[in-house]
Steps between C-alpha positions, in 0.01 A plus 500: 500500500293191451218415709561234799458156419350286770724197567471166368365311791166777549360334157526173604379580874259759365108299568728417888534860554141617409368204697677581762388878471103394510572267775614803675242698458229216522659480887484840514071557486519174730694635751314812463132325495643335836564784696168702328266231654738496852387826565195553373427185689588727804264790417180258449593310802547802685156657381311154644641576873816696554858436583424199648368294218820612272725337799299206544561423109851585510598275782279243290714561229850510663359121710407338131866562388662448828313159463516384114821671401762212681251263373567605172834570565554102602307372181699720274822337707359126500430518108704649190392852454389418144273253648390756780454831282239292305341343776452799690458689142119273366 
């Protein structure tokens, strides 16, 4: 009863798979961050002058990306999405 061998291809793939791993988790804490500053966004906007203020900012929010989104959406379509990812990336 010999210990199990990993297979051939992990060694060669091996610096892929941890990459991939970190990239992971790096999305992870951003994701995370994200949503930490959403709401505490809420709280501090909510402490300046109630309800109100957090649903003025929201429907700001939701009319920005209404707005920009299917103009991105069209760039990314006009151009390759190489070309796009690094545009919209600097």
């Amino acid at each position: 009863m010999g210990l199990l061998r990993r297979p051939a291809w992990y060694e060669r793939k091996k610096s892929y798979i941890q990459a991939a791993g970190t990239l992971d988790i790096v999305y992870l804490f951003s994701c995370v961050g994200d949503r930490l500053w959403s709401f505490a966004l809420g709280f501090f906007i909510s402490s300046l002058g109630g309800l109100a203020w957090v649903g003025l900012g929201q429907l700001i929010d939701s009319g920005v990306k209404l707005v920009m989104l299917p103009i991105v959406g069209s760039f990314m379509d006009r151009c390759g999405r190489h070309k796009a990812v690094h545009t919209l990336g600097k």
